[in-house]
VOGU-3710 file (C-alpha; in Angstrom, 3 decimals, decimal comma):
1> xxxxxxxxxx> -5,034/2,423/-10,811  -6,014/3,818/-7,270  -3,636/0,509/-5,683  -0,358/1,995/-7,892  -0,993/5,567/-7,172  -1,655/6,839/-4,384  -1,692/10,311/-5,532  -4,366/9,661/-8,434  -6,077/7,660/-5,321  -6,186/10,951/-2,614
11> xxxxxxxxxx> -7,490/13,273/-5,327  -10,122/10,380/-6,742  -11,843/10,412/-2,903  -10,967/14,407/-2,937  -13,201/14,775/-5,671  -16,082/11,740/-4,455  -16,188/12,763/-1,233  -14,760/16,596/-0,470  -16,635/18,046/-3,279  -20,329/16,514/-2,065
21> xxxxxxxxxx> -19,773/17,913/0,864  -18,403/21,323/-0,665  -14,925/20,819/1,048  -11,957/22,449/-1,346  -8,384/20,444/-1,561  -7,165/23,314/0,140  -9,568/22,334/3,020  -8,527/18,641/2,457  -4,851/19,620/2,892  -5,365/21,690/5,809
31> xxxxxxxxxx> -7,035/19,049/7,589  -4,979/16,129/7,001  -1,560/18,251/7,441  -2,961/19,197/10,700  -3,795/15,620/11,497  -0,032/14,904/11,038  -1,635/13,230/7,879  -2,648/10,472/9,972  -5,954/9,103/11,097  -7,431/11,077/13,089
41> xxxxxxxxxx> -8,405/8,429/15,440  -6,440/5,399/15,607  -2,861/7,566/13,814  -2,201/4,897/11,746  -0,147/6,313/8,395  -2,413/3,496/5,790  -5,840/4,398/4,692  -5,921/0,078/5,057  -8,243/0,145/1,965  -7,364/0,519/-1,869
51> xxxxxxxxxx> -10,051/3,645/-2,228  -8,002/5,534/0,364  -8,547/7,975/3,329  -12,885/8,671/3,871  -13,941/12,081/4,855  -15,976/11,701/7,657  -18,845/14,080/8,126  -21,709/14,480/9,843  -25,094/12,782/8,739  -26,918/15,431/10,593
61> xxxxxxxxxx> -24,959/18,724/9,129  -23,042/17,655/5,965  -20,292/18,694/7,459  -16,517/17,273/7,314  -14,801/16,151/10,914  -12,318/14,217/10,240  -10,067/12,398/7,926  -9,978/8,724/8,237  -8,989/5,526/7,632  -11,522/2,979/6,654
71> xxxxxxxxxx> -11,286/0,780/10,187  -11,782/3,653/11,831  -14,417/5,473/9,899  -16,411/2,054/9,344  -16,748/1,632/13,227  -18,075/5,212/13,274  -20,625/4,328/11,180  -21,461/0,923/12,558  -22,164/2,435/16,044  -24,420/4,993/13,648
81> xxxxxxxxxx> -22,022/8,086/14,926  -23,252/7,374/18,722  -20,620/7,852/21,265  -23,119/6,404/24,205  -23,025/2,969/22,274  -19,255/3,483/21,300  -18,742/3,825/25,177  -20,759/0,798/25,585  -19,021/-1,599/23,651  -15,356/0,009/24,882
91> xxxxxxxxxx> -16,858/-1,172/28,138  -17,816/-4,560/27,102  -14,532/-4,935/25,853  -12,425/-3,844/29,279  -14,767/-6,038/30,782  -13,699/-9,128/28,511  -10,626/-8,555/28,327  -10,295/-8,444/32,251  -11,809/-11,413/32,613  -9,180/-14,570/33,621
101> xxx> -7,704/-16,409/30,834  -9,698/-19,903/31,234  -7,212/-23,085/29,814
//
């Protein structure tokens, strides 16, 4: 159901993930409207998963930051929310990517 509805599929992860966390639709609304109901990192307009847009929140609080997409808020969690080792790997990119193309 959640692939032919995305309207059953925002209030599904509403009610998973904004509820845990005690975050009301109204709050869910709020957020995403002000995020131009968009990722909040990368913009893009597609959750890019059939389970929808993830409230991120903080491990440490339990509070709600952001609503995302699931690229974005799986690399969040695979640099374990660090933004030292996020800047790290951004760097190792640049300097890859900077590198000569070799034939």
């Amino acid at each position: 159901k959640a692939a032919e509805d995305p309207a059953w599929r925002e209030e599904n992860n509403f009610k998973k993930r904004g509820k845990g966390l005690g975050f009301t639709k109204k709050q869910w609304n709020a957020m995403f409207d002000e995020q131009g109901r968009v990722c909040a990192i990368c913009g893009s307009d597609s959750p890019h998963h059939k389970k929808g847009w993830q409230l991120d929140h903080c491990h440490k609080t339990n509070t709600a930051r952001f609503i995302l997409c699931t690229h974005c808020n799986r690399g969040l969690s695979g640099f374990r929310d660090n933004p030292d080792l996020m800047r790290k790997a951004a760097d190792a990119l640049d300097e890859f990517n900077s590198r000569p193309v070799e034939d």
